[in-house]
Every structure is written in C-alpha cells, then in structure tokens.
KOLNULUM-705507 format. One record per residue (C-alpha): residue number from 1; x, y, z. Coordinates in steps of 0.001 Angstrom, whole numbers. Last residue first. Layout:
N
num: NUM xx: X yy: Y zz: Z
...
//
This chain:
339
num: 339 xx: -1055 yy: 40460 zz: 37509
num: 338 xx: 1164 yy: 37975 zz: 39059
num: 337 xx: -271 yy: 35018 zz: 36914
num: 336 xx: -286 yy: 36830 zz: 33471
num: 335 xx: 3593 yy: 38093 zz: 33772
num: 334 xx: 4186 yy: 34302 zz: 34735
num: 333 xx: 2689 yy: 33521 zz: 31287
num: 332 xx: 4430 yy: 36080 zz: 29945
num: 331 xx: 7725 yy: 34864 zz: 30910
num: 330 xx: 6863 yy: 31041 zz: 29963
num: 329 xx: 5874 yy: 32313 zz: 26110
num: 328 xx: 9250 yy: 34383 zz: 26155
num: 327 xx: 11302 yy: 30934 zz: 27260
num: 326 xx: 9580 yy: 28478 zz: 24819
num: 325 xx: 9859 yy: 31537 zz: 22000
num: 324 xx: 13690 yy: 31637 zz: 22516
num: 323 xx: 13960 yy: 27912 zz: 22715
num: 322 xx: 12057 yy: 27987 zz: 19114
num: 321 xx: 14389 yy: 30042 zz: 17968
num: 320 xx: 17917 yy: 28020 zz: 19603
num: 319 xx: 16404 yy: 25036 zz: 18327
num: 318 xx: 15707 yy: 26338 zz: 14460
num: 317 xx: 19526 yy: 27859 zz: 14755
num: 316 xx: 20531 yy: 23754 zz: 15672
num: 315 xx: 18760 yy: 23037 zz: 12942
num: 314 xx: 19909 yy: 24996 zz: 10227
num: 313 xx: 23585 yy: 24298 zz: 11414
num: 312 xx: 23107 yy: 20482 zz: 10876
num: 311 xx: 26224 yy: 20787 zz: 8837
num: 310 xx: 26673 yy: 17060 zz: 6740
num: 309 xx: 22988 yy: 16171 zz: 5212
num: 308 xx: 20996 yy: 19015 zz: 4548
num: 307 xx: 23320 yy: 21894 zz: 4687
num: 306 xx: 26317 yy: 20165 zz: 2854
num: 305 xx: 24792 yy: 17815 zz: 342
num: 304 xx: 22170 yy: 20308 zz: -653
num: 303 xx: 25135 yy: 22921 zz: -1039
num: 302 xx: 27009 yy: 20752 zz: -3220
num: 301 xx: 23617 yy: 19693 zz: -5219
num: 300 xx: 23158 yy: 23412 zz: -5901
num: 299 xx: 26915 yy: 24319 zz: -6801
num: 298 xx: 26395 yy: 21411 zz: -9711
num: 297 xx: 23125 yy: 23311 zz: -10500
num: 296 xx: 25251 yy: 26442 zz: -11318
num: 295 xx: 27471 yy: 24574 zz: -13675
num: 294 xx: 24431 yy: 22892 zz: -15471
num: 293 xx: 22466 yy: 26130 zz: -15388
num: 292 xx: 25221 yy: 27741 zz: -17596
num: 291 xx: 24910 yy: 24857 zz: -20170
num: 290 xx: 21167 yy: 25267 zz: -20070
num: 289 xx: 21397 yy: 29163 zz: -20557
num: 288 xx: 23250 yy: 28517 zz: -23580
num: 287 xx: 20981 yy: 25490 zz: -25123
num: 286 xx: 17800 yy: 27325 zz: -24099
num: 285 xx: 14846 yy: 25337 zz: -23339
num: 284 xx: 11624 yy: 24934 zz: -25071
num: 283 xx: 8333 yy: 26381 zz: -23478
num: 282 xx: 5466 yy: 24880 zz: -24770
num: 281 xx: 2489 yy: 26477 zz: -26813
num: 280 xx: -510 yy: 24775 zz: -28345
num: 279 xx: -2210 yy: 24407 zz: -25169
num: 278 xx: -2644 yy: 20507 zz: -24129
num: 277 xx: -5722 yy: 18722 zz: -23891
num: 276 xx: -6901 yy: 15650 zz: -22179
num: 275 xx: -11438 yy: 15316 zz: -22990
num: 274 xx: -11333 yy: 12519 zz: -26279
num: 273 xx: -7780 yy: 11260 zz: -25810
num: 272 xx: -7861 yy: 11098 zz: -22011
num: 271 xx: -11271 yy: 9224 zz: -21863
num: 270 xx: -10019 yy: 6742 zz: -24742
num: 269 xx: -6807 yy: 6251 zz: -22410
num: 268 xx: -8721 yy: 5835 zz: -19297
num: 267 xx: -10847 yy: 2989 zz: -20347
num: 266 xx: -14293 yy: 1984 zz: -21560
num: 265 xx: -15663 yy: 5612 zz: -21851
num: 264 xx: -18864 yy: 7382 zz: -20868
num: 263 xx: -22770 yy: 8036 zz: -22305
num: 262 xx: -23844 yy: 5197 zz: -20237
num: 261 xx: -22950 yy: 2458 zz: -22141
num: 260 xx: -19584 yy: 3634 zz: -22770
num: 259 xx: -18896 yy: 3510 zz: -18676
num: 258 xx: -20084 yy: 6041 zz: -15846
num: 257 xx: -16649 yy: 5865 zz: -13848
num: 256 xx: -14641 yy: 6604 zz: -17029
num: 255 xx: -16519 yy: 9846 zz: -17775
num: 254 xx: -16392 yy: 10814 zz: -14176
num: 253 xx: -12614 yy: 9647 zz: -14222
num: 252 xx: -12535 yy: 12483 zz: -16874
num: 251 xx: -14536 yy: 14928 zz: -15100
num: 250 xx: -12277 yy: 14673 zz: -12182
num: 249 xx: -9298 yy: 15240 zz: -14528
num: 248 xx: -10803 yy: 18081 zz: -15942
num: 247 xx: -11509 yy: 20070 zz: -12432
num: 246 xx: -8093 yy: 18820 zz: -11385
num: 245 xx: -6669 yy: 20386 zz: -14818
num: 244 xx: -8391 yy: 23824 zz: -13892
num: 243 xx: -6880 yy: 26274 zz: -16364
num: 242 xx: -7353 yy: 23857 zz: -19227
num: 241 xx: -5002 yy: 23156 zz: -22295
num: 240 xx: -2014 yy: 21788 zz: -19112
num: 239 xx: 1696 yy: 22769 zz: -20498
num: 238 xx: 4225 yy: 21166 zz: -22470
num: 237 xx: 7977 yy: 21848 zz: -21010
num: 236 xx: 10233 yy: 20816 zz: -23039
num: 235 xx: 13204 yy: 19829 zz: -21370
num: 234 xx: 17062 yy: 20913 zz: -20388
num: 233 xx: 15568 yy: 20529 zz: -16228
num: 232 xx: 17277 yy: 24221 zz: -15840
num: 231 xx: 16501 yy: 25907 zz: -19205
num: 230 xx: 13265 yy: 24388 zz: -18684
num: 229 xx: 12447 yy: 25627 zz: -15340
num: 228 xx: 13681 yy: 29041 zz: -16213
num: 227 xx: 11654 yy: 29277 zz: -19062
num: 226 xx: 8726 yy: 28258 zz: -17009
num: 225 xx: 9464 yy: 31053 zz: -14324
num: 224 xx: 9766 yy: 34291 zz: -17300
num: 223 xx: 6340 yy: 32831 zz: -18622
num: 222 xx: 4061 yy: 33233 zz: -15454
num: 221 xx: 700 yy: 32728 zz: -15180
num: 220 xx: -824 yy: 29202 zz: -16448
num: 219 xx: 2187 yy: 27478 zz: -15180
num: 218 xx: 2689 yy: 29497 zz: -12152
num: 217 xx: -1035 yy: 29054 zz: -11379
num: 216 xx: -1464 yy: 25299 zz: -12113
num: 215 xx: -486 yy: 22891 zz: -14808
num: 214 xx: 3154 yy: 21374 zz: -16296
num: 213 xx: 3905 yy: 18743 zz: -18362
num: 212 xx: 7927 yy: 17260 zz: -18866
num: 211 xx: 8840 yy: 14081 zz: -21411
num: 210 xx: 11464 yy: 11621 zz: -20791
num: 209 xx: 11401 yy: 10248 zz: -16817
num: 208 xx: 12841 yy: 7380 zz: -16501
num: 207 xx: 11990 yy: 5527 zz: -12967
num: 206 xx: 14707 yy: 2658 zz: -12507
num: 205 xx: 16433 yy: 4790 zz: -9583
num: 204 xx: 18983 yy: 6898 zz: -11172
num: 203 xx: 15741 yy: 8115 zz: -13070
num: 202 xx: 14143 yy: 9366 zz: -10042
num: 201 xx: 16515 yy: 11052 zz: -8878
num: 200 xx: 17238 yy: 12891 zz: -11662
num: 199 xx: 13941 yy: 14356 zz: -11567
num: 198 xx: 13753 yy: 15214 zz: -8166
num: 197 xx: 17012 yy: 17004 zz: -8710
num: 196 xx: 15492 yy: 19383 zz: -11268
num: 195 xx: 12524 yy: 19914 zz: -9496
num: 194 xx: 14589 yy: 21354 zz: -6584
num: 193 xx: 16886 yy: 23052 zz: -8989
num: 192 xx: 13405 yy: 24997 zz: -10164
num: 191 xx: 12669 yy: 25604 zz: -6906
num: 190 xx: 16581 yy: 27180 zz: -6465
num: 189 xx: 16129 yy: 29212 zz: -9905
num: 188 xx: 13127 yy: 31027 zz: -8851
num: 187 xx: 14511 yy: 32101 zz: -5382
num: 186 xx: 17780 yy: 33207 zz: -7465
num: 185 xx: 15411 yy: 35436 zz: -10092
num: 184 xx: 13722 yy: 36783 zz: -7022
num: 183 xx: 16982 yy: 37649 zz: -5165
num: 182 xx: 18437 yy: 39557 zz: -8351
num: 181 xx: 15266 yy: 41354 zz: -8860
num: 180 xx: 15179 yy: 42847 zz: -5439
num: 179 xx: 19176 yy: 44066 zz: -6210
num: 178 xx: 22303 yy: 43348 zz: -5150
num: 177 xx: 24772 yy: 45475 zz: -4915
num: 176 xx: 25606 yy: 45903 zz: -1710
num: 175 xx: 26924 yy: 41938 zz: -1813
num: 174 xx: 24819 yy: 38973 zz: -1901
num: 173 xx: 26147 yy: 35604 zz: -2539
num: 172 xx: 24136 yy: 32846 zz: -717
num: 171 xx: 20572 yy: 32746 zz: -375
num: 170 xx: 19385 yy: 30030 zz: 2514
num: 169 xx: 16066 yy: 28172 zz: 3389
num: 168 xx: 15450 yy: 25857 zz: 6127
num: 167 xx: 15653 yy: 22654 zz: 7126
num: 166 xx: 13490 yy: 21050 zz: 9849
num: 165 xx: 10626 yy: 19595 zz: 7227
num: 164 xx: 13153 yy: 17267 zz: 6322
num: 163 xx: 12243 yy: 14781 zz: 3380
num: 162 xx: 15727 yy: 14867 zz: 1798
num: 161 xx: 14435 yy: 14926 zz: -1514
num: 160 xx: 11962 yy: 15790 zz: -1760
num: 159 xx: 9474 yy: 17468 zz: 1206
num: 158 xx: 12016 yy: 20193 zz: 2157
num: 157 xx: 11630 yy: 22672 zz: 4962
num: 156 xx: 8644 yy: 25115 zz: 4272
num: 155 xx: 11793 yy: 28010 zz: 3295
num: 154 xx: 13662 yy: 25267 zz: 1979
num: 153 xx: 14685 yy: 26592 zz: -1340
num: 152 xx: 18377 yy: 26709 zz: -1465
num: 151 xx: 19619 yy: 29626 zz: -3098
num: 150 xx: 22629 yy: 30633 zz: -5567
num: 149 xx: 23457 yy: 34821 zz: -6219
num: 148 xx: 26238 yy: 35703 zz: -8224
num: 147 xx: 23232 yy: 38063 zz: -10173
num: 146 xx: 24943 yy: 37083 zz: -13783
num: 145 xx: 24647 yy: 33466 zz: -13261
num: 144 xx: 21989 yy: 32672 zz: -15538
num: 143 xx: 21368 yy: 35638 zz: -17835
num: 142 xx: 19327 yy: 38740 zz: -16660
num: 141 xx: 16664 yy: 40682 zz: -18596
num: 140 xx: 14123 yy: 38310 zz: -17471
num: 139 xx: 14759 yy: 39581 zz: -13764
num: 138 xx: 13389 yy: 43180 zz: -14668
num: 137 xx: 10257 yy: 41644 zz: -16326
num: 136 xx: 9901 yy: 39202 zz: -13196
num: 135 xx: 10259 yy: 41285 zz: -10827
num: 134 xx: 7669 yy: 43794 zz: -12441
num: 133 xx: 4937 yy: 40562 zz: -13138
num: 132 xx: 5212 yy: 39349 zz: -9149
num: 131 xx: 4778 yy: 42689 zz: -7939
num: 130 xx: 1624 yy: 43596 zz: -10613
num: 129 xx: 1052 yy: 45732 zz: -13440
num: 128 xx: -439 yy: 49040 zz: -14119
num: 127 xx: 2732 yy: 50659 zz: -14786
num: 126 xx: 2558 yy: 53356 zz: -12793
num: 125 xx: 1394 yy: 50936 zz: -9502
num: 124 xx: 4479 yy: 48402 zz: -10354
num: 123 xx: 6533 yy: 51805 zz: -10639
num: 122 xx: 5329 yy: 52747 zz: -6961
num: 121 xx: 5676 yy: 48928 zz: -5696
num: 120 xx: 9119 yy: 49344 zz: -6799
num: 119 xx: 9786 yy: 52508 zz: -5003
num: 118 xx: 8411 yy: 50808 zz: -1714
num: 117 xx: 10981 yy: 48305 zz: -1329
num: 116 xx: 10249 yy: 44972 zz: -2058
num: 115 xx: 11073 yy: 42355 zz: 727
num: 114 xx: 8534 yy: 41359 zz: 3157
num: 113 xx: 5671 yy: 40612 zz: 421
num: 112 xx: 6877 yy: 39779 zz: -2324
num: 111 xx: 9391 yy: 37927 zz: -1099
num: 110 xx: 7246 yy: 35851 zz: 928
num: 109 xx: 5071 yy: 35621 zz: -2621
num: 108 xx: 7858 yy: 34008 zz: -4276
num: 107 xx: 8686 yy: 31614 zz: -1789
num: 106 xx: 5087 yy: 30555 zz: -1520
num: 105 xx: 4434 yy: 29835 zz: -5031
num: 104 xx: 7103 yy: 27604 zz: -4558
num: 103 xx: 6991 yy: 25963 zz: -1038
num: 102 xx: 6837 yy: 22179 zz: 268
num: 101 xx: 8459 yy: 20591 zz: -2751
num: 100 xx: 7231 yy: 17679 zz: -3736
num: 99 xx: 7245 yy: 13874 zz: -5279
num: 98 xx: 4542 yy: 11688 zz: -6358
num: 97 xx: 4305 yy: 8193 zz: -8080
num: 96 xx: 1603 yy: 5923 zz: -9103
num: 95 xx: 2676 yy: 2032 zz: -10308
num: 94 xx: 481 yy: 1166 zz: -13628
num: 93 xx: -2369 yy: -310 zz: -14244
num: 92 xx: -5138 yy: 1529 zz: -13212
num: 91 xx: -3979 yy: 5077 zz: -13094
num: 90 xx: -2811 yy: 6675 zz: -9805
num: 89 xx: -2607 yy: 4587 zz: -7381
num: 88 xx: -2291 yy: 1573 zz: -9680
num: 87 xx: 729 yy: 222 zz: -7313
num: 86 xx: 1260 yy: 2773 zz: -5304
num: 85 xx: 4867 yy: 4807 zz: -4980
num: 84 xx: 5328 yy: 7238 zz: -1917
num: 83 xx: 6418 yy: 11187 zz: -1511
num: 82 xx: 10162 yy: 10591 zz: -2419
num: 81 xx: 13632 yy: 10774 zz: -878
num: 80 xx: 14861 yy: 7280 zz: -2155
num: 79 xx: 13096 yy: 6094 zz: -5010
num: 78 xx: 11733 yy: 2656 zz: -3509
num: 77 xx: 10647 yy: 700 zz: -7420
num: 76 xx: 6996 yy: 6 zz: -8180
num: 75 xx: 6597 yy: -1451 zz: -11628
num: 74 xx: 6096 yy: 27 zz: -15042
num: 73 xx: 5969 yy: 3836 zz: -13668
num: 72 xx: 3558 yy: 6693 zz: -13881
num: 71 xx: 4169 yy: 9908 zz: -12744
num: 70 xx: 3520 yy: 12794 zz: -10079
num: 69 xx: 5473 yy: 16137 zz: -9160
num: 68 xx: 3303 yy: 18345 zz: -6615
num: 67 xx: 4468 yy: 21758 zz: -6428
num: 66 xx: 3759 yy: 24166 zz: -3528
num: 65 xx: 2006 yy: 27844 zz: -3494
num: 64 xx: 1428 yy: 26525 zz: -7176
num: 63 xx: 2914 yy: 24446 zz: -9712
num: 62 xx: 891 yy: 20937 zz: -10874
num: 61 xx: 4384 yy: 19198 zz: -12447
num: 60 xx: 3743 yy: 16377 zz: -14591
num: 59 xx: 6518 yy: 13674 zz: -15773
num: 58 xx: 5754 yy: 11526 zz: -18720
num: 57 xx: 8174 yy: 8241 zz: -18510
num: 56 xx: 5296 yy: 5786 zz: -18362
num: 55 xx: 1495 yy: 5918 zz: -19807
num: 54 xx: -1605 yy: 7625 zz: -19678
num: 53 xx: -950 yy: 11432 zz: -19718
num: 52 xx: -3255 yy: 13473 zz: -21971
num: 51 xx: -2914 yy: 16687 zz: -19876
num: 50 xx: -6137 yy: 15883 zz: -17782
num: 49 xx: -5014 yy: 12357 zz: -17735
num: 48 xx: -2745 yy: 13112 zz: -15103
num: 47 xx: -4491 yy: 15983 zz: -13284
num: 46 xx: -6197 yy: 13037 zz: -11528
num: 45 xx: -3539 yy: 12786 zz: -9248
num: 44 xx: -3098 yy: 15772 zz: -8295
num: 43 xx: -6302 yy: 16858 zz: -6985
num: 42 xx: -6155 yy: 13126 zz: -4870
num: 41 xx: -9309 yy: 10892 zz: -6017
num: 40 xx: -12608 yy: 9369 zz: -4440
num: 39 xx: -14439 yy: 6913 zz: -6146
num: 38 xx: -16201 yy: 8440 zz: -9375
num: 37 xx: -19801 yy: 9227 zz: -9297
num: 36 xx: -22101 yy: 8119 zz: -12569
num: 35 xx: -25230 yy: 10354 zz: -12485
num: 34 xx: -28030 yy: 8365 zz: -11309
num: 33 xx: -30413 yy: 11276 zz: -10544
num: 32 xx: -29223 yy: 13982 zz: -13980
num: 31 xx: -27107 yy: 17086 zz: -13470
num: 30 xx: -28082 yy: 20502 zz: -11901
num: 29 xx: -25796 yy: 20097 zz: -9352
num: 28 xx: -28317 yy: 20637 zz: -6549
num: 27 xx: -31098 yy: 19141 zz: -7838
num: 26 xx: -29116 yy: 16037 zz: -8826
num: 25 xx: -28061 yy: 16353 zz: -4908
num: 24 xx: -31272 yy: 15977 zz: -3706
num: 23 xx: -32619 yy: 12994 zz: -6107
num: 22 xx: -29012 yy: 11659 zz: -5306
num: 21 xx: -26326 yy: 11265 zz: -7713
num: 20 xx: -24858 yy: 7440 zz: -8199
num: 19 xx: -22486 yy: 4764 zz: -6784
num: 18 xx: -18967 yy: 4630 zz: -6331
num: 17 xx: -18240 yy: 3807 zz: -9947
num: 16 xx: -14524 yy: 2637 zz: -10698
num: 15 xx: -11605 yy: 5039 zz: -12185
num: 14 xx: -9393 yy: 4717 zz: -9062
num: 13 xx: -10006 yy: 1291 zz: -7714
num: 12 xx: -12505 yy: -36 zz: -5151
num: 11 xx: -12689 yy: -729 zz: -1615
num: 10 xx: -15598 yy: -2191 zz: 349
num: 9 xx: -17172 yy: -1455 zz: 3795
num: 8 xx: -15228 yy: -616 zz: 7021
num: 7 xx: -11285 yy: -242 zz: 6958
num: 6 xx: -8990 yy: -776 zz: 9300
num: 5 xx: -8785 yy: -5047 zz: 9513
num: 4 xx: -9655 yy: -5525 zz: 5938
num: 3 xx: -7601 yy: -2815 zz: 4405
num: 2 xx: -4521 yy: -3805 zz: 6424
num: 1 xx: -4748 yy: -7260 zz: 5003
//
C-alpha cells in the first residue's frame, strides 16, 4: 500500500492514542506525565464534534479569512468539484468530507481596506465602531436585490467548485450610484452563493446535507453575514457554543484518545455529548428574502457557468498581467546590469 512504501513507522486512526506527555513537556503544559495525546488532526476537522456533530447529513461551516465546509457521509461517493472524501478521515466510521472557498474573510477585509472612502472611516471613528460593523449596519437596511449589484467571489481563485485557482473575482451592476455599502452587501452575498452551491452539489451527488453549523470569526462576529447565509442556503444556521471549536475539538479527541479508564470516553459520540455545545441562538432564514435570493442565485450559477467554464476571459487578462510584470521585472534587471 502507499502507506507502507512512503511512510516510516505505524499509522493509526483519528481518535487513537499516540503516546503520552513527557516529564518536560508535562512541565510545560502544566498537565500530568502520561497525559493521553491524540494522533494528529486537521483544525477543521476536529471542529466536528466540537458542535455536537457525529453523524451524516450535518453540514459545518468554520468561516474565516477562508471557509472550510466539512461533513460526514455513509459511504465515500466522487462529488465533483470538491476538496477530497476519506473514508473515516474525519470521524471513525464514517466517510470525511471537505469543501472551500479560498477567500471570505478576505474579501471583506480587501474592501475594507482599498475601498472605503475616508468620510466613512470618520463616522466609523464618531461612532466608536468598526469598518466591518458600519458597512454592515448600513447594508442591513437593504433587501436582497435592491443594490442591482451580483458578484462572483473568486478574488483567491476558487477552491469549490470549479477548483481553479486562475479565476478571478467580478462585481457586476454598478452605476454612479452605487454606494460602499452596496458592494459589501454584494461581496457578502456572492460567498454566501459559493456555500450555497457547494451544498447543492453535494446532495445531487448522494451526499444529503439537512442541517447547517457554523464556527469561526464571522460566525462568532458578525450577525448581518449569517442572516445572509441563511436567507441564501434557506437553513438554520446553528452556531459553534465555544469561540475556539478547534481548541474543543482537540480536547475532545484528547478525551477520546485517553479512554474511560483513564478519566476519558469510549467513543466519539459520548465525548461529543458530554464537551460539544451549541449557543442557544441560531439564525433562521427569511421566507421573503429567501425567495428573492433564489432568483438572484439563479443569475449566480449563470455567471459561474459562463466565466468559469465557457469565457476564459479571466485568464487570458491574468496572462496579459503577469506578462506585464515578466517584461517590467526583465527591464529592471537590465537597468541593474548597466548601472
């Protein structure tokens, strides 16, 4: 097997004991010598159980600068466009999958930064509040479709579905009217799309997908972008009880790693009942604004159909740049040899 012939040593199973804490590093960690240590594990991955996750059709989103979109499946089925499926890659027992998209968080804060005009920053300032929480106060006001603005959100390319780190991002419908909050709502809206189409994709491919969790920054931060995902996806959105769901979910395969007779638990679904939490809040989604995204998602896939698969004109502008920056680099470098 490939693990035989390119790996060294032996390989376990997410949830099994790797060994135990050091003398030195016990006194570093302030914890106990022997202290069960979980095998490796992928940040996102163990977030899973950290929202009570431990079976099928439970989709969790961990939204940041990027989002990472992972899940559980009966049996491993090839979703077009996705990250990878494992069999028990994520919990034991079940087929792991992930999805992405390359830049959320991101996209927001690129606005942010290169794109406010000064007089907003001054009432941010006035206000005592921050870019991100003026845009979004001003853009809350708004109802889908009222800016006449529709984005694609492939500013870092796009991870799912097309899996094309060439593309790049567009925002279509501006006029001299629109405003900072307009773009930001629209650049909000297109991740949001994103997930939305990840979703579906999955379950046109033998992966349902039934309830929605969300943890991270965004999800933690920013009501006025979870409603927005929810009126989008139509779904509940229940969202991770602890700031740090890695940080939980790594103390939860800690708990499994170290067993019941060591102060532990005997599977993954006790340790995700007695240390998974939830807050008591979720955002629900909005029957109007859902039937409005629907129309506006259907321009979405159009233009995802168009720019990433049919007009190539993204990268042949992406070749013409980076020939730009080939030529300038070679001028200055002849610059450097005659001085």
């Amino acid at each position: 097997t490939i693990t035989e012939d390119k790996l060294s040593g032996s390989v376990y199973s997410v949830g099994e004991k790797a060994g135990g804490l050091t003398e030195k590093m016990a006194q570093l960690t302030g914890l106990l010598p022997g202290t069960a240590v979980a095998v490796a594990n992928v940040d996102a991955h163990v977030s899973v159980p950290a929202v009570g996750i431990t079976e099928p059709k439970k989709m969790l989103m961990i939204m940041g600068t990027s989002t990472c979109h992972v899940l559980l499946g009966e049996k491993v089925n090839i979703v077009p466009g996705m990250c990878g499926v494992v069999d028990n890659g994520i919990l034991p027992g079940y087929a792991g999958y992930e999805a992405g998209q390359s830049c959320v968080g991101d996209h927001f804060e690129w606005f942010v930064k290169h794109h406010v005009p000064e007089d907003y920053k001054k009432e941010a300032k006035e206000k005592h509040t921050g870019i991100h929480e003026l845009l979004s106060q001003k853009a809350v006001l708004q109802k889908p479709g009222e800016s006449g603005l529709l984005a694609l959100d492939w500013w870092n390319g796009n991870r799912s579905t097309l899996v094309d780190a060439d593309l790049t991002g567009m925002l279509l419908g501006m006029t001299l009217l629109t405003k900072p909050e307009d773009i930001y709502r629209a650049l909000v809206e297109a991740t949001a799309y994103g997930t939305r189409m990840i979703i579906e994709t999955f379950r046109e491919n033998g992966v349902p997908i039934e309830e929605l969790y969300a943890a991270g920054g965004i999800a933690e931060k920013n009501p006025f972008i979870m409603q927005i995902y929810a009126d989008v996806t139509n779904m509940e959105i229940k969202l991770s009880g602890s700031p740090q769901a890695p940080a939980l979910g790594s103390a939860i395969f800690g708990a499994l790693a170290a067993g019941r007779e060591n102060g532990g638990c005997e599977s993954i679904t006790e340790a995700a009942a007695h240390m998974g939490k939830l807050k008591d809040h979720s955002y629900k989604p909005n029957a109007e604004h859902a039937e409005i995204y629907d129309t506006l998602y259907a321009e979405y896939k159009e233009l995802v159909q168009y720019f990433g698969k049919e007009n190539h004109v993204m990268k042949r502008l992406k070749t013409l740049k980076n020939g730009h920056f080939a030529s300038l680099a070679k001028r200055n470098q002849k610059g450097d040899d005659h001085a």
